[in-house]
C-alpha positions in Angstrom: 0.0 0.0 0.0 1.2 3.7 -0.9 1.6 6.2 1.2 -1.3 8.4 -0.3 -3.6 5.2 -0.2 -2.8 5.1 3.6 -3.2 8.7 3.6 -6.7 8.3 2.0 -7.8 5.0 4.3 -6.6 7.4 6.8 -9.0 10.3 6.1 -12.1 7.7 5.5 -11.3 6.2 9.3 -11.0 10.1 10.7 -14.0 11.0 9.0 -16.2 8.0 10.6 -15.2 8.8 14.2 -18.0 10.1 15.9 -16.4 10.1 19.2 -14.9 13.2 21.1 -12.5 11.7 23.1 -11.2 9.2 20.5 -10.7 12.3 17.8 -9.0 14.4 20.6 -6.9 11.1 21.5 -6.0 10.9 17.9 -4.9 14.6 17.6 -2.6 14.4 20.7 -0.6 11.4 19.3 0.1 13.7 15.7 0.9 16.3 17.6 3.3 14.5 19.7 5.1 12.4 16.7 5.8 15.7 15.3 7.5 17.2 18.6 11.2 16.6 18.5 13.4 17.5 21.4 15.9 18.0 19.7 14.2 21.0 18.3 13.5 22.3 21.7 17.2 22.1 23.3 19.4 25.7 22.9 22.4 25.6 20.5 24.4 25.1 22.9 23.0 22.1 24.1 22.9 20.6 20.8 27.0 21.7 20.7 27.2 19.9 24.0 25.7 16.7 22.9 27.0 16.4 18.9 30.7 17.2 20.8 29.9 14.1 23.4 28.9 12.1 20.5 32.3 13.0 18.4 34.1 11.9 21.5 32.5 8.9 22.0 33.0 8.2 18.6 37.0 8.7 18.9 36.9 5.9 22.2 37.5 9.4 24.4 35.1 7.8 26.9 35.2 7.3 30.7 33.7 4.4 33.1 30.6 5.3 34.6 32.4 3.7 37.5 35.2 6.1 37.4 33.4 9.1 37.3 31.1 7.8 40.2 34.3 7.0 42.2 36.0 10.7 41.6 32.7 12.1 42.4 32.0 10.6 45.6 36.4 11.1 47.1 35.7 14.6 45.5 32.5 15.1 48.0 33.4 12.6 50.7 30.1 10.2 50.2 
């Protein structure tokens, strides 16, 4: 099946709904596939993560267990 024939099937389904709640549930879950995080997240951020991801990349990564253990001798837990 095409993605206009879905489309279409689509439209005929939307246009049997009688119910409220089941048209409102419908337009909640479009809205929310179309909301990206990403897209919400400052430049920066996005900097932040894309450089992480570059570093991870190169196998400039360090233990979970490392950090954890530098954190808690740095703040004495």
């Amino acid at each position: 099946m095409t993605i206009q024939a879905q489309k279409l099937e689509l439209v005929k389904l939307i246009l049997d709904i009688d119910d409220k709640t089941v048209l409102s549930n419908f337009l909640q879950l479009v809205k929310a596939s179309k909301e990206d995080w990403w897209d919400k997240i400052s430049d920066k951020e996005r900097a932040s993560i894309e450089e992480g991801i570059l570093q991870a990349d190169h196998g400039q990564l360090i233990a979970h267990e490392e950090v954890m253990t530098k954190i808690k001798a740095k703040y004495k837990f």
